[in-house]
ZABASE-450973 format. One record per residue (C-alpha): residue number from 1; residue in one letter; x, z, y. Coordinates in Angstrom, 3 decimals. Example, Ala and Ser with C-alpha at 12.3 -4.5 7.8 and 13.67 -1.06 7.14 Angstrom:
<pators>
   k r       px       pz       py
   1 A   12.300    7.800   -4.500
   2 S   13.670    7.140   -1.060
</pators>
This chain:
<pators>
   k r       px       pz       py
   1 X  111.261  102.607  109.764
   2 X  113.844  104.930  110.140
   3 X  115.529  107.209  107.250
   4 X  113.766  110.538  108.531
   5 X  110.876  108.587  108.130
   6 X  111.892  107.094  104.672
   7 X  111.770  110.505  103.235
   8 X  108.868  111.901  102.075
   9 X  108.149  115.968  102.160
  10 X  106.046  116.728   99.231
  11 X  105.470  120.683   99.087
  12 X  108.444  121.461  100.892
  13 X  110.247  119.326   98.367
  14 X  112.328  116.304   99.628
  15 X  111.952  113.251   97.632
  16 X  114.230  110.119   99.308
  17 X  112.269  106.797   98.706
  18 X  115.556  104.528   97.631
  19 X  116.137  107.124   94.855
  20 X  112.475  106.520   93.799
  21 X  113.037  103.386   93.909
  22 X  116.599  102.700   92.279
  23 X  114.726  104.250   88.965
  24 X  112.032  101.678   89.190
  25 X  114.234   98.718   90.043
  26 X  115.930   99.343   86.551
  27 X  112.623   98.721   84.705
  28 X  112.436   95.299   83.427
  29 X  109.236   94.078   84.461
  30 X  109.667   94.640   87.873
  31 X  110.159   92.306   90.525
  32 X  110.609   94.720   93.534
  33 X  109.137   98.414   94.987
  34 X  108.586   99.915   98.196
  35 X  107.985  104.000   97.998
  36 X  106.158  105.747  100.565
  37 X  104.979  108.987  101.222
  38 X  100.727  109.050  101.505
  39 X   98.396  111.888  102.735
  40 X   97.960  114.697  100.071
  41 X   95.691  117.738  100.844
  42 X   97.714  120.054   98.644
  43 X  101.179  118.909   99.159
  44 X  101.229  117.494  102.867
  45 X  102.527  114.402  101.159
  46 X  102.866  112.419   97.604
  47 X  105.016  109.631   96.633
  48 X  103.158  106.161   96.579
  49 X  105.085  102.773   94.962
  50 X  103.941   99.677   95.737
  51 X  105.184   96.829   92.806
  52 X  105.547   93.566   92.815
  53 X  105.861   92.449   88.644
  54 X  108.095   89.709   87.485
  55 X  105.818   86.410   87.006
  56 X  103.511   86.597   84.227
  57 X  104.313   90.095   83.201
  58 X  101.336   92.852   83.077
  59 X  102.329   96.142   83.487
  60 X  100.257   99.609   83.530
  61 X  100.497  102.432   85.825
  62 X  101.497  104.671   82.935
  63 X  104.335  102.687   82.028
  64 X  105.787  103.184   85.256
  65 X  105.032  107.127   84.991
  66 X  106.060  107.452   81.665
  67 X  109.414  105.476   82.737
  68 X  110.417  107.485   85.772
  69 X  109.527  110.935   84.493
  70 X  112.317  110.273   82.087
  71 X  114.643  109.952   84.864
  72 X  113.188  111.795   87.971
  73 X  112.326  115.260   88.836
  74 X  108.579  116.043   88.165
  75 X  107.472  115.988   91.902
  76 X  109.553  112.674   93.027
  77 X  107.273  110.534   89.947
  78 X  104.778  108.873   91.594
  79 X  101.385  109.815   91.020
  80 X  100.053  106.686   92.594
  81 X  101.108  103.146   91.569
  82 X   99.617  100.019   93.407
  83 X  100.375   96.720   91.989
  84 X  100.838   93.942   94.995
  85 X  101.237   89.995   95.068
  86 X  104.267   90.531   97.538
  87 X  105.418   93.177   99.877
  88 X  104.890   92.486  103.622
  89 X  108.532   91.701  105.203
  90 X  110.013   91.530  108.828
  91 X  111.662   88.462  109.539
  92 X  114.651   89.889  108.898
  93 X  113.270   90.107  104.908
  94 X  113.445   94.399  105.322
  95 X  110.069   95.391  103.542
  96 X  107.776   96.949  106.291
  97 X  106.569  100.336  104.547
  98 X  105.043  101.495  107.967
  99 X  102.371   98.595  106.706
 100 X  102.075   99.762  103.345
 101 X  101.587  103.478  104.620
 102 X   99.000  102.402  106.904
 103 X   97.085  100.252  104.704
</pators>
């Protein structure tokens, strides 16, 4: 995917998924995070993370909103959090978000 395509345009507001993600990757029960801009009716788009925990950790959605509102601007928090086994990879180990957008 390229970087056009890697940012996500939520109300005529730009939110850049590595920035999304940097915050998350700081929290310590996660593993690793792919952001992605989803369909949103009001907005045109909203910001999606997909998580993969560290082993044997539980962690809520709300944690993870509670977390980045505390670093992020209101509309770059994500307002939907999917917790994942593993993120699909290229062979190359790049996360494919095109997949995770699609699925």
């Amino acid at each position: 995917m390229d970087r056009k395509k890697d940012m996500i345009n939520r109300g005529g507001e730009k939110v850049y998924s590595v920035e999304v993600e940097n915050v998350i990757y700081t929290h310590p029960k996660v593993l690793e995070v792919a952001v992605v801009g989803i369909p949103d009716e009001i907005f045109g788009e909203m910001v999606k993370a997909f998580i993969v925990t560290k082993e044997n950790i539980v962690l809520e959605k709300d944690e993870i909103i509670e977390f980045t509102s505390k670093q992020l601007a209101s509309y770059k928090v994500p307002k939907e959090i999917e917790f994942v086994s593993e993120l699909p990879r290229n062979p190359g180990g790049k996360a494919l978000k095109n997949r995770l957008k699609n699925a």
